[in-house]
Structures are given as structure tokens and as C-alpha cells.
Backbone as numpy.savetxt, mean C-alpha at the origin, in Angstrom:
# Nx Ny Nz CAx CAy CAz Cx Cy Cz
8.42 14.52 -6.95 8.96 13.22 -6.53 8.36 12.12 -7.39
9.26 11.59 -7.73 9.02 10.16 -8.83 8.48 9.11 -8.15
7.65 8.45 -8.01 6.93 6.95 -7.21 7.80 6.00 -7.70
8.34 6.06 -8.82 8.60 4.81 -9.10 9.99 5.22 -8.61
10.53 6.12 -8.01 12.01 6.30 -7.18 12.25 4.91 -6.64
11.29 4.42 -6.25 10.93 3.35 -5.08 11.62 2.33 -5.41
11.04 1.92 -6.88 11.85 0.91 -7.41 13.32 1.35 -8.06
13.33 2.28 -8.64 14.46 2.63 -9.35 15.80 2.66 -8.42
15.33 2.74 -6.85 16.22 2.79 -5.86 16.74 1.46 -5.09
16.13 0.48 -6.22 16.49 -1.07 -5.13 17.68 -1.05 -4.95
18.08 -1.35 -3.70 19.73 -1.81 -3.62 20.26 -0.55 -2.89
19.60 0.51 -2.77 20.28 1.84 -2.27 20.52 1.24 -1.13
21.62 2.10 -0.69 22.71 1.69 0.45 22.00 2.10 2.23
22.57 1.62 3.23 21.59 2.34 4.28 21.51 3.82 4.50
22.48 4.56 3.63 22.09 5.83 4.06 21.19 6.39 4.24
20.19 5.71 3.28 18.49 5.65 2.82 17.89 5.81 3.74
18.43 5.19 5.30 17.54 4.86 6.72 17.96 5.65 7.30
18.44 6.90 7.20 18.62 7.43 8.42 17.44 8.31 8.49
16.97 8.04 9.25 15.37 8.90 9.36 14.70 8.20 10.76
14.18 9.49 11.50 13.67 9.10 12.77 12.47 7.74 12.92
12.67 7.38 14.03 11.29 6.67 13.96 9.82 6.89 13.61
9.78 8.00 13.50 8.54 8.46 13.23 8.71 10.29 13.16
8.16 10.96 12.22 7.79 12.16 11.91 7.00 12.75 11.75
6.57 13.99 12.34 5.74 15.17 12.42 4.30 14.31 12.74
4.18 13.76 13.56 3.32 13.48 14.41 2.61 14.33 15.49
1.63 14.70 15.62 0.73 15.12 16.37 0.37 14.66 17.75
0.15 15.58 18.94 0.08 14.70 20.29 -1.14 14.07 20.00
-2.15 14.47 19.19 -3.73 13.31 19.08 -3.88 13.60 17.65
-4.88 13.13 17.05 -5.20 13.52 15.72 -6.54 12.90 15.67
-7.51 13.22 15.50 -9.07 13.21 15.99 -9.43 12.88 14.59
-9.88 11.78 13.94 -10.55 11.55 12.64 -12.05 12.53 13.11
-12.01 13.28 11.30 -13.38 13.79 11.20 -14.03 13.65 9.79
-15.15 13.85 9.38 -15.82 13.63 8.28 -14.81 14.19 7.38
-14.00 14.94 7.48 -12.58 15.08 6.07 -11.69 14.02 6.01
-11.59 13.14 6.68 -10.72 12.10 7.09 -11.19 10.61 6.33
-10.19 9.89 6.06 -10.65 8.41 5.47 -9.33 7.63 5.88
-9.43 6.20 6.02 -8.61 5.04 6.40 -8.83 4.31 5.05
-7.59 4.52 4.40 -7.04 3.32 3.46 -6.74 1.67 4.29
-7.71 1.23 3.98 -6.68 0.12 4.59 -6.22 -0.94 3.27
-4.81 -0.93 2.84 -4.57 -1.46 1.88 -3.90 -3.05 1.81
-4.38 -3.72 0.92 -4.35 -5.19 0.89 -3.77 -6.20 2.10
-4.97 -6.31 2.88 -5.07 -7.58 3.92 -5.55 -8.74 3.69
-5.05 -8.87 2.78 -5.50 -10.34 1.87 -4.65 -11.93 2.47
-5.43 -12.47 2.34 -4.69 -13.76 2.44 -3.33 -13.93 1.75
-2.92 -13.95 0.35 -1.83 -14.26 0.14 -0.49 -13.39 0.86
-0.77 -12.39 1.60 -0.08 -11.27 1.86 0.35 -12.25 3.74
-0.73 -13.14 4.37 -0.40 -13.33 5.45 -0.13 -14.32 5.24
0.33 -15.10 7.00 0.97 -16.40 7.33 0.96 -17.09 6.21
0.99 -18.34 5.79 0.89 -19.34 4.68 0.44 -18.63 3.51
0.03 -17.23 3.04 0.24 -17.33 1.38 1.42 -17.29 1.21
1.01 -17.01 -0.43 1.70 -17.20 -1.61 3.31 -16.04 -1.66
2.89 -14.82 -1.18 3.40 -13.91 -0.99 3.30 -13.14 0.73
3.71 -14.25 1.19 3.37 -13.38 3.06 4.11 -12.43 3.00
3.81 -11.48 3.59 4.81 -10.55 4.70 4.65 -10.69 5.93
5.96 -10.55 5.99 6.60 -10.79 7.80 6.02 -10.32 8.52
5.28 -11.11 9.54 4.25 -10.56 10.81 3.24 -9.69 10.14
2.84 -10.08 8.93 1.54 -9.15 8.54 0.10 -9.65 9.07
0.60 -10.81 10.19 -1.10 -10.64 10.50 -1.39 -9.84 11.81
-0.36 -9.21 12.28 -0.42 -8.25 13.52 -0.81 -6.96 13.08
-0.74 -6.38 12.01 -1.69 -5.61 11.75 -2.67 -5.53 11.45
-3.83 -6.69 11.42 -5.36 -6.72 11.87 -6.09 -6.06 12.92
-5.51 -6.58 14.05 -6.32 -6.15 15.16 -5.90 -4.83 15.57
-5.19 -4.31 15.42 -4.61 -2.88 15.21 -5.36 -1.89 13.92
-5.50 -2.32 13.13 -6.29 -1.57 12.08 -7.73 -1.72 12.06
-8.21 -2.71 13.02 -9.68 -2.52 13.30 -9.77 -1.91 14.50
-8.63 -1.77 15.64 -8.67 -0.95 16.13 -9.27 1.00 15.98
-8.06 1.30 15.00 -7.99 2.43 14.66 -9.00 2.92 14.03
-9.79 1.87 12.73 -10.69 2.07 12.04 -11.85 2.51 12.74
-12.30 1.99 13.81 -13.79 2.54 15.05 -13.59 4.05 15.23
-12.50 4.67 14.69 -12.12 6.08 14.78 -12.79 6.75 13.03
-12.98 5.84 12.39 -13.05 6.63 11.14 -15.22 6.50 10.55
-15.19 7.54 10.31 -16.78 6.63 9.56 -16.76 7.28 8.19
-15.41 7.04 7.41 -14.64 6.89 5.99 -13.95 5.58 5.79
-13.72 4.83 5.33 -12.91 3.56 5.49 -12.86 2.72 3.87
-11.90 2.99 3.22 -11.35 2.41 2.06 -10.78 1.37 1.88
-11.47 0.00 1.30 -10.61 -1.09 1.36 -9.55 -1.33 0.11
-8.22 -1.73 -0.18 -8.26 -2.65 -1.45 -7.66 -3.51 -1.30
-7.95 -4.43 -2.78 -7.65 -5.42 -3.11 -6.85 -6.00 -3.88
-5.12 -6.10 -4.47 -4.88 -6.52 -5.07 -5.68 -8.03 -6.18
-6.20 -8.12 -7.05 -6.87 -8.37 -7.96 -6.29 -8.75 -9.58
-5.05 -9.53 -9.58 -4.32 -10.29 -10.53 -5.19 -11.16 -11.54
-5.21 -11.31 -13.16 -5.46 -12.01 -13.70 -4.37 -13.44 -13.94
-4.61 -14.72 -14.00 -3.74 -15.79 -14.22 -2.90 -14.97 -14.91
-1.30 -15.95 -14.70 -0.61 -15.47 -15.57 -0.33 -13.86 -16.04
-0.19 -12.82 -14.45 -0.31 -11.57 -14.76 1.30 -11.33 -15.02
1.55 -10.27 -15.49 2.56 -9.63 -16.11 3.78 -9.16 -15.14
3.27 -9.44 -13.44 4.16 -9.07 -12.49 4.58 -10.43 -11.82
4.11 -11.63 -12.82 4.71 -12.89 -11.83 5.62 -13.49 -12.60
6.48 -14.02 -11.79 7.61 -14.35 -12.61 7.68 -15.46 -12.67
6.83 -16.17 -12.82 6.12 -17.72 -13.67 5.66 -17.22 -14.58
5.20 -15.52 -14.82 5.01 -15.41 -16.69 6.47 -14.68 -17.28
7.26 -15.08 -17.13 8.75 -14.85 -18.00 9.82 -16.03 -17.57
10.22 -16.43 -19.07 10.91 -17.83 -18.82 12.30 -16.94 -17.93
12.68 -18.06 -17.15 14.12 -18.46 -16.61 13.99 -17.13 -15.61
13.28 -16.76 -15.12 13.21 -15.49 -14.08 12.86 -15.99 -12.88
12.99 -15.41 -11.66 12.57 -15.92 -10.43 12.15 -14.53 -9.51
11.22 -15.23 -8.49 10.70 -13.89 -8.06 11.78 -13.02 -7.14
11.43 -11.50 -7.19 11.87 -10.44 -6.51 13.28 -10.30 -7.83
13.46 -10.62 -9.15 14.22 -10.05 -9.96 13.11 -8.92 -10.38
13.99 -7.98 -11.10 14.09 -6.81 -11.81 13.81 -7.04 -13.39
12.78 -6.83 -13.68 12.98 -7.27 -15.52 12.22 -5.28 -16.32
12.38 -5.15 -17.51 12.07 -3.83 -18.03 11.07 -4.15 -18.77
9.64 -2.96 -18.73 8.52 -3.69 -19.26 8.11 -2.25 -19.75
7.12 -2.21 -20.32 6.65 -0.97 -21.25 6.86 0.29 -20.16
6.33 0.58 -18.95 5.79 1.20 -18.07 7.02 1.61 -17.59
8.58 0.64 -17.55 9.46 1.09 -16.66 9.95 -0.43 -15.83
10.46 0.09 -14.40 11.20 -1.27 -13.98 9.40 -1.94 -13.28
9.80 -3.12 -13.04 9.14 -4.34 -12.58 9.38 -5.11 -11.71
9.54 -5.48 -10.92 9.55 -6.74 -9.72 8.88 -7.65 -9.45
9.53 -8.70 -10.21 8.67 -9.97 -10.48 8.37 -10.54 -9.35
7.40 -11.44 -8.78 6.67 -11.61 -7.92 5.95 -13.30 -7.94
5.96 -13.77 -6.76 5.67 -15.22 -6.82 3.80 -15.04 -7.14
3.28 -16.08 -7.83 1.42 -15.80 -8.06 1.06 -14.90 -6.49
0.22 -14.68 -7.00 -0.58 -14.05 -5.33 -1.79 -13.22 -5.88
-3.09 -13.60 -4.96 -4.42 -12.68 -5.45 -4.76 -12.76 -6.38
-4.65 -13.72 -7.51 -5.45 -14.17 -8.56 -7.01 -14.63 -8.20
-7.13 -13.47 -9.03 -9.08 -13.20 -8.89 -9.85 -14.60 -8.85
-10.11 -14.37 -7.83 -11.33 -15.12 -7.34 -10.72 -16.39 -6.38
-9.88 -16.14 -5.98 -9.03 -17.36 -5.19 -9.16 -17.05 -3.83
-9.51 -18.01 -2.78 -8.75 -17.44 -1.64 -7.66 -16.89 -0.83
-6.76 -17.04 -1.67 -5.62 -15.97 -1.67 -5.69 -14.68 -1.70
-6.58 -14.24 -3.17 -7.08 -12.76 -3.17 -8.24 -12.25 -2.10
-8.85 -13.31 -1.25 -9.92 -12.75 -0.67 -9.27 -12.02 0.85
-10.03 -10.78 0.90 -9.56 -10.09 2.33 -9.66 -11.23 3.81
-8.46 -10.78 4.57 -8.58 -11.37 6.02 -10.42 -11.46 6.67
-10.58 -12.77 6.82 -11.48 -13.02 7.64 -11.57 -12.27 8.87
-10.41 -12.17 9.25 -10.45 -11.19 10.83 -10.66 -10.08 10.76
-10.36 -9.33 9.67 -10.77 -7.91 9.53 -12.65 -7.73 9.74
-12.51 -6.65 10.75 -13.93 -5.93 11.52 -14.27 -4.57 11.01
-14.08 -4.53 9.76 -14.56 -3.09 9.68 -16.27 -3.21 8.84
-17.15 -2.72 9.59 -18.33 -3.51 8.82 -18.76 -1.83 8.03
-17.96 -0.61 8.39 -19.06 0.85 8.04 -18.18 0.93 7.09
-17.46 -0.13 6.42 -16.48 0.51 5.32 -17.15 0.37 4.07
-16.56 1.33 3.49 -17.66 1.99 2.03 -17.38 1.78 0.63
-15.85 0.85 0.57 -15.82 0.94 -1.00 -14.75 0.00 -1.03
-14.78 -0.87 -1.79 -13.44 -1.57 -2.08 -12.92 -1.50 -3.50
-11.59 -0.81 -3.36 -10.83 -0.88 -4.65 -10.03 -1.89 -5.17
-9.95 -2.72 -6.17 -9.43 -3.32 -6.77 -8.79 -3.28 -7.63
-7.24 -3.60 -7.66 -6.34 -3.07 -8.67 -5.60 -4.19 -9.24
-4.75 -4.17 -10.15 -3.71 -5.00 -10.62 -4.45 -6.39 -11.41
-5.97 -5.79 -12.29 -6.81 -6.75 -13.00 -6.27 -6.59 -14.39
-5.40 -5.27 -14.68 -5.01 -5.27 -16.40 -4.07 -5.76 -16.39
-3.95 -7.09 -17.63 -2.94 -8.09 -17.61 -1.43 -7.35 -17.43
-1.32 -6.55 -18.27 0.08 -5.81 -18.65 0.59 -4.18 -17.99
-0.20 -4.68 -16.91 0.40 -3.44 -16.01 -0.10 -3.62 -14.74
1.14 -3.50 -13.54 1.32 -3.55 -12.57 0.42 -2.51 -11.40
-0.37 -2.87 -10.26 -0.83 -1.40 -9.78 -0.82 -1.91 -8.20
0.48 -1.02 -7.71 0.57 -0.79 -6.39 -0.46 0.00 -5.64
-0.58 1.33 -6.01 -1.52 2.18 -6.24 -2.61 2.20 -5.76
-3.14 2.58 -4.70 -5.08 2.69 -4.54 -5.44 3.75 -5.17
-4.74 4.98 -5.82 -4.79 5.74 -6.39 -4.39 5.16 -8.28
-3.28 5.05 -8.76 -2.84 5.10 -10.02 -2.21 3.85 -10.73
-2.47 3.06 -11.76 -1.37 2.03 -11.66 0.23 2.14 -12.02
1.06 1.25 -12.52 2.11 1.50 -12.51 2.74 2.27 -13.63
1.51 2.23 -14.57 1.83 3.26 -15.90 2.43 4.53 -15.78
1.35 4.80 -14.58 1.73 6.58 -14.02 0.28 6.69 -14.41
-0.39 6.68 -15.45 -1.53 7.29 -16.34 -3.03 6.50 -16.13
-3.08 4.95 -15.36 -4.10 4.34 -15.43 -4.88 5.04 -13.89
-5.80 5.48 -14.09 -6.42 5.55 -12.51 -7.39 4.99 -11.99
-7.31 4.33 -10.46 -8.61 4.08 -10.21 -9.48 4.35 -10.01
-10.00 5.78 -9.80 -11.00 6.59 -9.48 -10.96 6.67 -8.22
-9.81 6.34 -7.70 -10.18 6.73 -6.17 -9.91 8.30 -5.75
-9.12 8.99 -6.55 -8.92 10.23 -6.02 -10.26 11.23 -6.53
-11.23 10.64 -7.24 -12.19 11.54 -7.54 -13.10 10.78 -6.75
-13.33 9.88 -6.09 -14.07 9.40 -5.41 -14.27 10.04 -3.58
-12.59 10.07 -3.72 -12.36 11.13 -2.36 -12.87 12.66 -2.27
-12.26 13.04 -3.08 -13.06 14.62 -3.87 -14.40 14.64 -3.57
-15.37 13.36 -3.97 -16.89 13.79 -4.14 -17.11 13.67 -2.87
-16.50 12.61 -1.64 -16.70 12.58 -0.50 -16.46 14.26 0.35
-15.62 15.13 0.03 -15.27 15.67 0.45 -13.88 15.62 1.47
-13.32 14.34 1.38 -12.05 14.22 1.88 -10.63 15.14 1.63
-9.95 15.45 2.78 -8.81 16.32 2.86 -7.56 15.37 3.38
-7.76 14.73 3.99 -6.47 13.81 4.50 -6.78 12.38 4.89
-5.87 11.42 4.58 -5.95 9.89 4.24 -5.21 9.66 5.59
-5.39 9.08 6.19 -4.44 7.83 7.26 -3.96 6.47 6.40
-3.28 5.93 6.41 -2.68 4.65 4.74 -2.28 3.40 5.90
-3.17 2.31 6.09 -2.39 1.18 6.90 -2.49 0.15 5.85
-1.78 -1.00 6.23 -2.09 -2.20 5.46 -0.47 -2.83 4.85
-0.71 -3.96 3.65 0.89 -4.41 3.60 0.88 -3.82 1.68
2.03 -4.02 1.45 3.31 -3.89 1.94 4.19 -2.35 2.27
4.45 -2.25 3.11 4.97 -0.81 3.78 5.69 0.23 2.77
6.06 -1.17 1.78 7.17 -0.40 0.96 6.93 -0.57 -0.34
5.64 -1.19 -0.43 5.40 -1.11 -1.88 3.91 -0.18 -1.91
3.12 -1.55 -1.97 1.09 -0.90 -2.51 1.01 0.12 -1.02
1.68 0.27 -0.20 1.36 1.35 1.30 2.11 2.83 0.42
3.02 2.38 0.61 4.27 3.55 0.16 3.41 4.11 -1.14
3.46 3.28 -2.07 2.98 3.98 -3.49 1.58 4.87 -3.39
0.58 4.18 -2.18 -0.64 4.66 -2.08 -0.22 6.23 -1.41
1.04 6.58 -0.79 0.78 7.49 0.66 1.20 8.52 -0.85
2.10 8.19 -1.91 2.60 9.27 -2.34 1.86 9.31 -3.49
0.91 8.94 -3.78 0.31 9.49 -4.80 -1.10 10.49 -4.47
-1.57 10.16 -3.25 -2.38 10.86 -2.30 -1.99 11.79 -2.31
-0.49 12.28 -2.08 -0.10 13.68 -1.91 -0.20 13.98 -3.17
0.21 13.58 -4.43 0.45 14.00 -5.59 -1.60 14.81 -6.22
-2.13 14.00 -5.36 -3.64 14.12 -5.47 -3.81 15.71 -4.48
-3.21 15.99 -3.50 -3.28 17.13 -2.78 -4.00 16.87 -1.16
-3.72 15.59 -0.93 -4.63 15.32 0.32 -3.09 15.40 0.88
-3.73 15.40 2.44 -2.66 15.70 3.92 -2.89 13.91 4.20
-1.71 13.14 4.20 -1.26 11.93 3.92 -0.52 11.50 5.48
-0.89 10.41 5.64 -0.26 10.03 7.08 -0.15 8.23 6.91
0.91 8.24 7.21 1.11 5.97 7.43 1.15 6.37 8.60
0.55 4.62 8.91 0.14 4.52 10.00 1.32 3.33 10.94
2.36 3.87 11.50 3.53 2.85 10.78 3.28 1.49 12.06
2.68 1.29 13.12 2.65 -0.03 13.23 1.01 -1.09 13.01
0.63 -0.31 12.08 -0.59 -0.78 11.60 -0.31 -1.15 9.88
1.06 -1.40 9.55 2.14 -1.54 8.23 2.71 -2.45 8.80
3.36 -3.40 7.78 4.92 -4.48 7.55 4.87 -4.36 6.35
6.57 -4.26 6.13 7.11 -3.85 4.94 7.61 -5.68 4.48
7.93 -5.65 3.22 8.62 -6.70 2.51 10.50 -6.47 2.81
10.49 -5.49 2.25 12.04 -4.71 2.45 13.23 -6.10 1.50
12.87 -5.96 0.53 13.75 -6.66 -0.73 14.62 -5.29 -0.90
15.67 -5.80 -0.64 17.10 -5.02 -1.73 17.14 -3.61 -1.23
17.11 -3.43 0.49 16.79 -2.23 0.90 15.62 -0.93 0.86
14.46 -1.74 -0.18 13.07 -1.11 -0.60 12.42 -0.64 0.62
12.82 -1.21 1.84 11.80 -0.44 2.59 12.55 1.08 3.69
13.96 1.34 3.00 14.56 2.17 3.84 14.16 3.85 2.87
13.65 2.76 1.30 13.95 3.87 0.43 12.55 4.36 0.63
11.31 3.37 0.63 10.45 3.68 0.87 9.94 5.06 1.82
10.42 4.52 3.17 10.35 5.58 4.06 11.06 7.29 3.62
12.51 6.91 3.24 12.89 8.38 2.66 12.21 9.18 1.46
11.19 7.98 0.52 11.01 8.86 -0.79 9.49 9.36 0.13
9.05 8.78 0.89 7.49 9.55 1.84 7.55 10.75 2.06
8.83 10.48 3.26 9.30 11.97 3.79 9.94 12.83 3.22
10.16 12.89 1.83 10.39 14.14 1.29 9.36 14.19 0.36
7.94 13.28 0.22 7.24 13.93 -0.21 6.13 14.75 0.61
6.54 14.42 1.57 5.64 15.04 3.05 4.62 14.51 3.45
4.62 12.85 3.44 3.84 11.75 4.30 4.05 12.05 5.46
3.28 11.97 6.64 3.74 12.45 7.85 3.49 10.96 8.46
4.39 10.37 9.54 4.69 8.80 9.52 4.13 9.29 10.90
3.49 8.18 11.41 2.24 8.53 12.45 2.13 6.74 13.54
2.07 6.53 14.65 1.83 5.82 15.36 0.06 5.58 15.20
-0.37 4.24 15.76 -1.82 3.94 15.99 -2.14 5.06 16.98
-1.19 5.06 17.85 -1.41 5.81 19.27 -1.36 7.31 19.16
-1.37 7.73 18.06 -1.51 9.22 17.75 -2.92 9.47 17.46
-3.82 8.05 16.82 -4.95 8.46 16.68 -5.81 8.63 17.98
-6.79 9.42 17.96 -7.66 9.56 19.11 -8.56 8.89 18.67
-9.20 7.80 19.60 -10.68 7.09 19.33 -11.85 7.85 19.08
């Protein structure tokens, strides 16, 4: 399965959605020392008043610090933009954000500023409570390439070291919350698998963006890579 299906599929039609509310879910699922919580970019520009909100993304705070008191693995990241990065579409004349432009790597989705290093925009939610969490990844700092990814950037080939970082932990399966559902969530759940871990979203501890039908495709390119789409309430405390 191709990650970048994701994008290559903007605009796909709703057939894309027909898929249950949730799949292959478990009556409990007990985090254990093989286990880790992605929680991926809860950043300011991502909520209420940034640059780049998603819709009702600050309701998944208190829900993901919820769940997190279940994990004593806990992965943060950070989208981490240089000025003028290569995915905003204030760096290409006459473009506007959420167009489509072709760049070394493949397609692109230009994007209003957001998380430019060292801004309060890029800095994580104040409300977030996870104090036993162990590592924060930061991605999307190389000017000319895009990284959804807590795993890989958009090259296919750049990595962050997080999948050998999991390895040394001894980790077997990821739980994936955080925004956007259908982009840096989605891209993180399927490259995890591509890594060989047992992969689970956490789907109301997620909000998707859902531009141009992205978040119907999202969900279908998961489940046929065998993300297993999971409620908060599946986890056991």
C-alpha cells in the first residue's frame, strides 16, 4: 500500500466511505510495556485560533490525556516548519492553500504557515498532561520536503528514527491519536505497519481536516493496510 495513495486520491468519490464505524476492535485492550501512544501534533496552530485549526481539535486533549494514564510509553510530535517551508503556499507565487502543486517527492498540498519553529503556533497544547512521556519527535524542519510522518518524511526515504527507536524500546504495537486524522495521523498509522508494528487509531481521540474527500480515503487506505480503528473506550485504564 502506497501512503501517498492518500494524496494521490484527493477528490475520490464517497465510495471511499463506505466502511464501518469502527473495525476489529477488541472488547478491552490493556496497554503493556510492548505498547506506546503516539500522540501526534497537538500544537497550537492545529487548534481554535491557529493558523491551520482543525475542526473541534481541541476535544481531543482531554481524551488523550485520558487514555495516555494507560500507557508508560508515550510519543510526542511536533510538526516543526522552517520560514518559508516548501508546503506553504505563501512559498509559490499565485497558489492558495489546500491546492495541489508537483514537487520533487511527488504530489503536495499547499498549506496556510503553521508551526514555524520556535513560534507559539508550533508549541504543543498547554493542556496536554502527559508528564511520563519520553520523546518528542519533530518533523517537517527540511526546507524541501514535506513530513506527515512520525515515522518517514514525504520523500518515502527520509526517516526519523522513530521506528528504530521503537525497536530498541522493545515495542510491538502503537495506539496513533492526535490531528490531522487524515493526514500526519493516517500517514503515521501506515507507516507503523510498513515498520511491522500492530497499529491502532484511536478514532475519537483524532479530527480529521477532510479537504477534497481526504478523510474518507484516509480511513479506506488504513483498513486495507490493517490499522485496526479503535474507540478511547476500548482502552482499559
Amino acid at each position: 500500500m502506497d501512503r501517498r495513495g492518500i494524496l494521490a486520491g484527493l477528490g475520490a468519490t464517497a465510495l471511499m466511505s463506505a466502511l464501518p464505524a469502527r473495525g476489529w476492535a477488541a472488547a478491552s485492550i490493556k496497554p503493556d510495556e510492548t505498547s506506546a501512544l503516539l500522540v501526534i501534533d497537538v500544537q497550537n496552530c492545529f487548534l481554535p485560533g491557529g493558523s491551520l485549526a482543525v475542526k473541534d481539535g481541541e476535544q481531543v486533549v482531554p481524551i488523550i490525556n485520558r487514555i495516555a494514564k494507560a500507557f508508560s510509553n508515550v510519543v510526542l510530535t511536533q510538526d516543526w516548519h522552517t520560514p518559508a517551508h516548501v508546503s506553504f503556499a505563501s512559498s509559490h507565487a499565485g497558489k492558495k492553500p489546500f491546492e495541489l502543486v508537483d514537487l520533487a517527492y511527488g504530489k503536495q498540498v499547499l498549506w496556510p504557515d503553521h508551526c514555524v519553529q520556535g513560534t507559539e503556533g508550533a508549541a504543543l497544547s498547554k493542556d496536554l498532561a502527559i508528564p511520563q512521556a519520553e520523546l518528542i519527535i519533530r518533523k517537517g524542519f527540511h526546507n524541501a520536503v514535506d513530513s506527515y510522518s512520525a515515522f518517514t518524511e514525504a520523500d518515502g526515504k527520509t526517516t526519523t528514527g522513530l521506528a528504530a527507536y521503537l525497536q530498541a524500546r522493545g515495542i510491538t504495537r502503537v495506539f496513533v491519536a492526535g490531528l490531522a486524522t487524515d493526514f500526519c495521523v493516517a500517514w503515521t498509522a501506515l507507516d507503523a505497519r510498513k515498520a511491522g508494528l500492530e497499529t491502532y487509531v484511536v478514532e475519537d481521540a483524532c479530527r480529521g481536516i477532510d479537504t477534497q474527500g481526504s478523510l474518507a480515503k484516509a480511513w479506506t487506505d488504513m483498513a486495507a493496510a490493517g490499522v485496526k480503528r479503535i474507540s478511547s473506550e476500548d482502552i482499559a485504564a
